[in-house]
C-alpha beads as a LAMMPS data file, in Angstrom:
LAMMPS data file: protein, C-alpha beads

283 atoms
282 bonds

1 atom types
1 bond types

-500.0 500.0 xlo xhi
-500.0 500.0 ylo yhi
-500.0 500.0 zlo zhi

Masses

1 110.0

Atoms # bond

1 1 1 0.000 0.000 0.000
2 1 1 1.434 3.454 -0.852
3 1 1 1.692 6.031 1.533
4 1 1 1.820 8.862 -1.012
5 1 1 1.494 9.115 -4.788
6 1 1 3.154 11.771 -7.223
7 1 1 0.928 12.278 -9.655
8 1 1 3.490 13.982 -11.694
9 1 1 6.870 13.432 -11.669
10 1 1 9.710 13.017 -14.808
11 1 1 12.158 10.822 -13.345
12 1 1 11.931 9.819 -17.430
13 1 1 13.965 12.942 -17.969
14 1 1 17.642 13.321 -18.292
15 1 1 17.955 14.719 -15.295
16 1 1 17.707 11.284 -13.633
17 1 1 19.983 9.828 -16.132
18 1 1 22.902 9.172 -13.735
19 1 1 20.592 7.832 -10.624
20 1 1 17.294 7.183 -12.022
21 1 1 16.655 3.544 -10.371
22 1 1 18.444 4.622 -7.044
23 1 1 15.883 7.688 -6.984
24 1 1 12.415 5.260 -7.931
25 1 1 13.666 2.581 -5.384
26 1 1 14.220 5.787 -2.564
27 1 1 11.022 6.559 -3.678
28 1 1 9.106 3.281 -3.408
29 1 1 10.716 2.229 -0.069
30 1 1 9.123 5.063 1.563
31 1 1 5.398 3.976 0.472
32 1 1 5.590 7.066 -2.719
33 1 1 4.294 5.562 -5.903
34 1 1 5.100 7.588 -8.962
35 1 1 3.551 8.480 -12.006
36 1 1 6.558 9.889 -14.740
37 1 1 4.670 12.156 -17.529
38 1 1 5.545 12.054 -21.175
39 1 1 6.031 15.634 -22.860
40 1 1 6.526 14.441 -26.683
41 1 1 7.185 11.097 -28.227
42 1 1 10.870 10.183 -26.723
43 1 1 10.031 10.895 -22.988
44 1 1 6.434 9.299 -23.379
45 1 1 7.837 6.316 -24.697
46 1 1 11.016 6.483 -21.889
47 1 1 8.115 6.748 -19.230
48 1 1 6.324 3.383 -20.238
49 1 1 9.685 1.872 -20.510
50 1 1 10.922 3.092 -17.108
51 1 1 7.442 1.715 -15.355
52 1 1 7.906 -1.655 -17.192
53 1 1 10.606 -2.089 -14.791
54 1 1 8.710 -2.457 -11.650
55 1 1 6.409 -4.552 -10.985
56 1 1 3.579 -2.099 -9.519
57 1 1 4.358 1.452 -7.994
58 1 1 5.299 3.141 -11.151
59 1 1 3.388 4.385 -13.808
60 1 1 3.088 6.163 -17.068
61 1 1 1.260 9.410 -18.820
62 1 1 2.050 9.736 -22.484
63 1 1 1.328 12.683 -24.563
64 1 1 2.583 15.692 -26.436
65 1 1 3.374 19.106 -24.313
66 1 1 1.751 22.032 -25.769
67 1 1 5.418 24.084 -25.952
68 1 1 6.450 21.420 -27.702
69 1 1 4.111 21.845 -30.890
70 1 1 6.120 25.153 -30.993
71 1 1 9.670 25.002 -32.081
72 1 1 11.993 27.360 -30.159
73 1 1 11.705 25.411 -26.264
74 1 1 14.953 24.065 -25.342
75 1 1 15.382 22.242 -22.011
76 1 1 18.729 20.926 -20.904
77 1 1 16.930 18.068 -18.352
78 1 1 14.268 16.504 -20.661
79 1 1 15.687 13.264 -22.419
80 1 1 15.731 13.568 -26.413
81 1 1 16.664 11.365 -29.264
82 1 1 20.108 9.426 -28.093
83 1 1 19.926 11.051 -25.082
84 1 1 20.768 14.452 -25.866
85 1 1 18.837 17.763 -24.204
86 1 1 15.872 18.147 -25.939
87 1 1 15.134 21.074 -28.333
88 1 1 11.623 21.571 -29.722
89 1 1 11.582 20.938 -33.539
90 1 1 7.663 21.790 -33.713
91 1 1 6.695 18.043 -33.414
92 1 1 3.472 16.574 -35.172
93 1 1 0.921 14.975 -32.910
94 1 1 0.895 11.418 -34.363
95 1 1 -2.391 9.840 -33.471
96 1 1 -1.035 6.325 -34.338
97 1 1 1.845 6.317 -32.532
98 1 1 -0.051 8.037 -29.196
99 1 1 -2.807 5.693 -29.904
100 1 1 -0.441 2.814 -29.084
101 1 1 1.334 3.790 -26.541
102 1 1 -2.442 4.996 -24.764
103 1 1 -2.815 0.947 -25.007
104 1 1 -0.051 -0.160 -22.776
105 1 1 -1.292 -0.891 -19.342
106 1 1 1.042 1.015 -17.494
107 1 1 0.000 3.927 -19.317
108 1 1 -2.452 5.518 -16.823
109 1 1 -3.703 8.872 -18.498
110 1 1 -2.915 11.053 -21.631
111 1 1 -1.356 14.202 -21.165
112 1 1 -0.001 16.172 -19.729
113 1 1 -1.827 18.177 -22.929
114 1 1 -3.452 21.823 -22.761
115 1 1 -2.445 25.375 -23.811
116 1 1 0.548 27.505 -22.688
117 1 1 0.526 30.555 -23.669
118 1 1 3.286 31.874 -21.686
119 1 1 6.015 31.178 -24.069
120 1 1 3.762 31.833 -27.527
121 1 1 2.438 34.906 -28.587
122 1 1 0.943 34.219 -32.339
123 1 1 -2.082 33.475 -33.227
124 1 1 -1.237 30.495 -35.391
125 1 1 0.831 28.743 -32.344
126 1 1 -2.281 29.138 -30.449
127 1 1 -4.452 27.404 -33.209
128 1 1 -1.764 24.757 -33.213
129 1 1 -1.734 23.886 -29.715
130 1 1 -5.981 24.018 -29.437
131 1 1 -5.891 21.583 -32.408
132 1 1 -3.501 19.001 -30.462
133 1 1 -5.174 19.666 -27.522
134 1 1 -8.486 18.411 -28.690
135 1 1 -6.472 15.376 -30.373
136 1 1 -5.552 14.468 -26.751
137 1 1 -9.066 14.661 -25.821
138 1 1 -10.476 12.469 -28.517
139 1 1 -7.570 9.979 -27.704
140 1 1 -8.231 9.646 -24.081
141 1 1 -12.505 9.502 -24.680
142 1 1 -10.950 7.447 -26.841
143 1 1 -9.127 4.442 -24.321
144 1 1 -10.906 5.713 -21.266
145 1 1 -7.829 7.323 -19.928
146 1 1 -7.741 10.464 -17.611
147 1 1 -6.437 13.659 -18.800
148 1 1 -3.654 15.344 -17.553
149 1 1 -3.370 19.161 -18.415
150 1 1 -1.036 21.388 -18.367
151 1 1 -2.475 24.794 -18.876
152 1 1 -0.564 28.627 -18.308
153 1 1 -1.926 31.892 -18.491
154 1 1 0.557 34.874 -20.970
155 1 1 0.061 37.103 -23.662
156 1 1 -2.731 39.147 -22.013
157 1 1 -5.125 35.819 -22.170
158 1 1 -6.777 33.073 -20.181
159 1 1 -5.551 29.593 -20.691
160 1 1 -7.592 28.687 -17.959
161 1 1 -10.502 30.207 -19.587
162 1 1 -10.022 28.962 -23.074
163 1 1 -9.063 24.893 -21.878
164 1 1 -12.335 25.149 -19.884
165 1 1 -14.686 26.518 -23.016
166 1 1 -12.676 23.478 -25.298
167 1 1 -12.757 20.810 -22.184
168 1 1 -16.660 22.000 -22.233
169 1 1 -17.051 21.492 -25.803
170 1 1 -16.970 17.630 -25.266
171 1 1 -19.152 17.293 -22.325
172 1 1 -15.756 16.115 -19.751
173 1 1 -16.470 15.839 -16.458
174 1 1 -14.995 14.113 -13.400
175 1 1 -17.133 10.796 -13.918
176 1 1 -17.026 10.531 -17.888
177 1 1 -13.257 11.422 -18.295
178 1 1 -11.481 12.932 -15.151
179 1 1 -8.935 15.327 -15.914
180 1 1 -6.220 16.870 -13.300
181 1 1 -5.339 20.680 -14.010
182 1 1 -1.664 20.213 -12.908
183 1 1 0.517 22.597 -11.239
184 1 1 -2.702 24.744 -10.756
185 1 1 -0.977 28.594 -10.125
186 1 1 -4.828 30.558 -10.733
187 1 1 -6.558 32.330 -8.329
188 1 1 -9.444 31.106 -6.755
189 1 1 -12.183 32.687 -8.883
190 1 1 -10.050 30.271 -12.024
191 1 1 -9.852 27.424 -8.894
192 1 1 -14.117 27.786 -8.647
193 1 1 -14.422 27.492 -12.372
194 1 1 -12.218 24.515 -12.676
195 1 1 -14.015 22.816 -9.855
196 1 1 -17.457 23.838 -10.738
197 1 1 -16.786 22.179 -14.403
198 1 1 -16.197 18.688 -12.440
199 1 1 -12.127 18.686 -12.837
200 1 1 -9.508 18.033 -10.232
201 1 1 -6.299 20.433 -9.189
202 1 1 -2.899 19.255 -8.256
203 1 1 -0.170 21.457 -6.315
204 1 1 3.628 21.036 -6.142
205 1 1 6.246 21.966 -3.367
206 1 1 5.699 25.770 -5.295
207 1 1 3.181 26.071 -2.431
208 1 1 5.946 25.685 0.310
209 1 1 7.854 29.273 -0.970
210 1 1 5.667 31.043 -3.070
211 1 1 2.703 32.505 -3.879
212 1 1 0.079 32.772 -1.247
213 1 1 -2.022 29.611 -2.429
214 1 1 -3.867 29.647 1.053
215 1 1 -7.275 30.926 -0.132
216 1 1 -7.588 27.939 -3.092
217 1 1 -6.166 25.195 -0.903
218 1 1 -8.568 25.935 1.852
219 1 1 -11.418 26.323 -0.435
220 1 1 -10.959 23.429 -2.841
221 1 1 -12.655 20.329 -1.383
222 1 1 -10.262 17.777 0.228
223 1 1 -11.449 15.087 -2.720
224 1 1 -10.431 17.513 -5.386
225 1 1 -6.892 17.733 -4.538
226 1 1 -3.842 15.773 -5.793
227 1 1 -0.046 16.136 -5.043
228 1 1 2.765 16.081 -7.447
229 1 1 5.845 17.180 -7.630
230 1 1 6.498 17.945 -11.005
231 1 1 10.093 16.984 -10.417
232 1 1 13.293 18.027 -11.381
233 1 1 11.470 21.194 -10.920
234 1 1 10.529 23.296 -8.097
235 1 1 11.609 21.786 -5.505
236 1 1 10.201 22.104 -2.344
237 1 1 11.117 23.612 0.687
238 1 1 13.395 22.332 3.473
239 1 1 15.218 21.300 -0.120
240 1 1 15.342 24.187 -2.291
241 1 1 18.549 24.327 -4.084
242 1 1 18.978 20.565 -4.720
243 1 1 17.099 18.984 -7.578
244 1 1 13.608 17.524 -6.915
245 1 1 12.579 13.766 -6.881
246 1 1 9.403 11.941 -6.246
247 1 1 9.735 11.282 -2.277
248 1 1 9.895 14.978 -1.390
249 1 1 6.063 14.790 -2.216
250 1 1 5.526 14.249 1.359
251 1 1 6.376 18.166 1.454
252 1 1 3.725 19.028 -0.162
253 1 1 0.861 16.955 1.159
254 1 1 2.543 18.540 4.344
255 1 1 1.824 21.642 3.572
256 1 1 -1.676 20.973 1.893
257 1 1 -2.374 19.357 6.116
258 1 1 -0.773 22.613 7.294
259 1 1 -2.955 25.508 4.948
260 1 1 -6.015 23.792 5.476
261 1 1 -5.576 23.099 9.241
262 1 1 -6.122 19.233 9.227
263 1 1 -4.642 16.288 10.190
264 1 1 -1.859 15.862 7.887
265 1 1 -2.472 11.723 8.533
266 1 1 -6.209 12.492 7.268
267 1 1 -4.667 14.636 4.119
268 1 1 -2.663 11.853 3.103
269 1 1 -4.586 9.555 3.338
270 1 1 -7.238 11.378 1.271
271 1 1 -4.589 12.658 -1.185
272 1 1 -3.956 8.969 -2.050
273 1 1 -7.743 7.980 -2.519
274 1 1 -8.300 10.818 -5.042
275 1 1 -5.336 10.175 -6.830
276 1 1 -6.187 5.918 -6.645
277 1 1 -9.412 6.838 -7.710
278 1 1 -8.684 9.220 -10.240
279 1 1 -6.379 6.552 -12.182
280 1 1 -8.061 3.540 -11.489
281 1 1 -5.127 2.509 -9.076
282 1 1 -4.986 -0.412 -6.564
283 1 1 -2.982 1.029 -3.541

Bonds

1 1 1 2
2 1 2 3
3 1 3 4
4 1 4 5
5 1 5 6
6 1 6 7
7 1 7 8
8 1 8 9
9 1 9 10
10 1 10 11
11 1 11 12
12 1 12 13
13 1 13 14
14 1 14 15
15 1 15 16
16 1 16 17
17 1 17 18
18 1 18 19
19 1 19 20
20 1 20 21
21 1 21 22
22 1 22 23
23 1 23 24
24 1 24 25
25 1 25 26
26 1 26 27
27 1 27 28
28 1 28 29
29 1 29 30
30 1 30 31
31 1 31 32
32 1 32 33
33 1 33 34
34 1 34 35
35 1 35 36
36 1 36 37
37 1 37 38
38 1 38 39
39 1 39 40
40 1 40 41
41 1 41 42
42 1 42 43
43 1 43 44
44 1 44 45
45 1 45 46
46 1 46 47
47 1 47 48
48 1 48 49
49 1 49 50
50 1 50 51
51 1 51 52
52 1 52 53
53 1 53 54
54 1 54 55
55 1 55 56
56 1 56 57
57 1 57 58
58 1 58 59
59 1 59 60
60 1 60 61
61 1 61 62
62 1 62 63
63 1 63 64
64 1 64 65
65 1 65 66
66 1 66 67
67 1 67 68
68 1 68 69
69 1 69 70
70 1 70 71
71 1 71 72
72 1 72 73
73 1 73 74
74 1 74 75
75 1 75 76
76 1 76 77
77 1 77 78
78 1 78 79
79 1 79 80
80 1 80 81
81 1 81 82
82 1 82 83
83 1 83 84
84 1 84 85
85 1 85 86
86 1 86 87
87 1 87 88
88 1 88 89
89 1 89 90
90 1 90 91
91 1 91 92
92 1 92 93
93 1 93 94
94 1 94 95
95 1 95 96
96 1 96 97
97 1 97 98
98 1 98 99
99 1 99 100
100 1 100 101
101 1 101 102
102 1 102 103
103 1 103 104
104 1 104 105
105 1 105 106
106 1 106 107
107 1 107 108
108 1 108 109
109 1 109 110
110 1 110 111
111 1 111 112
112 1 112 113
113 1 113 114
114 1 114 115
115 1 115 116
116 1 116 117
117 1 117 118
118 1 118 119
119 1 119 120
120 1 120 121
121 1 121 122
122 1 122 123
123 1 123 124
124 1 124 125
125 1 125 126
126 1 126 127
127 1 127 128
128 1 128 129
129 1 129 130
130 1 130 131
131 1 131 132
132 1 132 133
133 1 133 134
134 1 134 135
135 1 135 136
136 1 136 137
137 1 137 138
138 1 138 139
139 1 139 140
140 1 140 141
141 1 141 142
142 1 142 143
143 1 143 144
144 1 144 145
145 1 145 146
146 1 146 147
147 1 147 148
148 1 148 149
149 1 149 150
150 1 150 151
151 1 151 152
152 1 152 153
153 1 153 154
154 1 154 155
155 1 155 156
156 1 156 157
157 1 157 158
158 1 158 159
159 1 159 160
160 1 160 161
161 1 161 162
162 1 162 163
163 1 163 164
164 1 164 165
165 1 165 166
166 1 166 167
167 1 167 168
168 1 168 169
169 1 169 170
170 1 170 171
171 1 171 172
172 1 172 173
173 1 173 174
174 1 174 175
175 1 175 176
176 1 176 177
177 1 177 178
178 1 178 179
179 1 179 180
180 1 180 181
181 1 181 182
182 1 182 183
183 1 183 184
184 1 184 185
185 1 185 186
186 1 186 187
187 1 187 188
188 1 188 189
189 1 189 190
190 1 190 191
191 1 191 192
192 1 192 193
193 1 193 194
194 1 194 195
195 1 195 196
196 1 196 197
197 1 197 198
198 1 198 199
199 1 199 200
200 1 200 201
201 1 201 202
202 1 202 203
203 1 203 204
204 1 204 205
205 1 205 206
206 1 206 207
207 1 207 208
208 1 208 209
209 1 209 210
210 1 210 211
211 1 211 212
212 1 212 213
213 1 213 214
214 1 214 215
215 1 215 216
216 1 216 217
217 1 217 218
218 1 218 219
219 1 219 220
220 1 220 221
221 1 221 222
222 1 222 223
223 1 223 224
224 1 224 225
225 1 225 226
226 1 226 227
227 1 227 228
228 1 228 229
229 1 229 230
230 1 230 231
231 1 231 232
232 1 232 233
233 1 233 234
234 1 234 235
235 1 235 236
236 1 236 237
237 1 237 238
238 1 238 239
239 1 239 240
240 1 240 241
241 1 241 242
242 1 242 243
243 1 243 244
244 1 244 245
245 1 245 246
246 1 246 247
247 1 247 248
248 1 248 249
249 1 249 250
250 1 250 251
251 1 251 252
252 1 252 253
253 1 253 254
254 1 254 255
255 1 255 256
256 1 256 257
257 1 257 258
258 1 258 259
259 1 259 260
260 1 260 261
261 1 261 262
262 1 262 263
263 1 263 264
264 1 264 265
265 1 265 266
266 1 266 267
267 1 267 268
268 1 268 269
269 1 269 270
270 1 270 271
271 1 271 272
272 1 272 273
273 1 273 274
274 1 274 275
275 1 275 276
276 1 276 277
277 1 277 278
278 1 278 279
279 1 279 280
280 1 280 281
281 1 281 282
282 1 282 283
């Protein structure tokens, strides 16, 4: 039985390249299960092979990154072709090659997928990522997989707003096809609207130094919530400064316990059912 469970991690990047079995086994020994997250074809594919290695406690999410239908993103940790730091090229949602991985049965959801419109600023990037966007949706009503989303507000519009009206468009909800808005950084008026369309929100160990996320913590209900750490990134604190793995987790279901004023053994636990539940996870 796991203790916690990252709903978003990328141990599949390069990042973990050097330690990446020592850091799932740290992970797993301390009751943390961990689901890695596929961000184009290479690290999707990475994150099925990485959870065929265990027998249960890891898991996969394969899909195609909105800034990655763009092609100017360059990141130094994710893992591309040969193993080299991964620049965008503008990759093409294939459908047949998603559709297969979707199959596998460690795959677990489809994503993460959504709009970022933080790093774009034209009009025909936008089209580009609503149009694989809804190709993730179709593919996951598709296999009966949950959605994972990655969605970010920029150029003077709402990504919250506009993933909501296209989420909307094909009748989602939490019962049909669940879908996690992860790393959710809105306010609580966006926080209301996500909830109020029948979707879930996930927080990482950002809540522990920044922003003042009390008022949409304390006001989302306890069942809506998931943890994640969205590792190697933002690490959480007492660890800032050192690269971020699945087990430090626990700092953020902490804090969840400590905003809302509950028992953090009642949190957990509840963070775990959601997230079991959400996936279709035996614990």
């Amino acid at each position: 039985m796991s203790d916690f469970i990252d709903v978003h991690a990328h141990v599949n990047f390069a990042a973990f390249d050097a330690d990446r079995d020592t850091v799932i086994k740290r992970a797993l020994d301390a009751g943390v299960f961990v689901i890695n997250v596929g961000t184009q074809q290479d690290t999707s594919r990475f994150a099925i092979e990485t959870a065929e290695k265990y027998e249960r406690g890891v898991y996969a999410i394969i899909g195609l990154h909105p800034i990655h239908t763009g092609k100017s993103y360059h990141d130094t940790k994710e893992l591309g072709e040969g193993g080299k730091e991964f620049t965008s090229r503008g990759e093409v949602f294939d459908m047949s090659a998603y559709r297969t991985m979707a199959e596998h049965p460690k795959v677990v959801g489809i994503g993460e997928c959504g709009l970022d419109y933080y790093r774009e600023n034209e009009d025909s990037g936008f089209k580009i990522q609503e149009e694989v966007f809804r190709k993730h949706i179709e593919l996951a009503l598709d296999v009966k997989k949950p959605l994972m989303l990655h969605v970010r507000n920029g150029s003077g519009r709402s990504a919250y707003k506009d993933a909501l009206a296209i989420l909307k468009s094909y009748n989602l909800n939490l019962k049909s096809t669940p879908c996690d808005f992860h790393f959710f950084a809105g306010g609580w008026e966006e926080a209301k609207e996500v909830l109020d369309a029948g979707f879930n929100l996930s927080f990482t160990g950002v809540i522990t130094f920044a922003r003042n996320y009390d008022e949409v913590i304390k006001n989302t209900p306890l069942d809506r919530i998931m943890s994640e750490t969205d590792c190697p990134y933002v690490t959480p604190t007492p660890f800032r400064g050192k690269r971020n793995e699945p087990l430090h987790v626990r700092e953020v279901a902490k804090k969840i316990a400590e905003i809302r004023g509950e028992s953090f053994e009642i949190v957990k636990k509840q963070l775990v059912t959601n997230a079991s539940r959400f996936f279709g996870l035996s614990h």
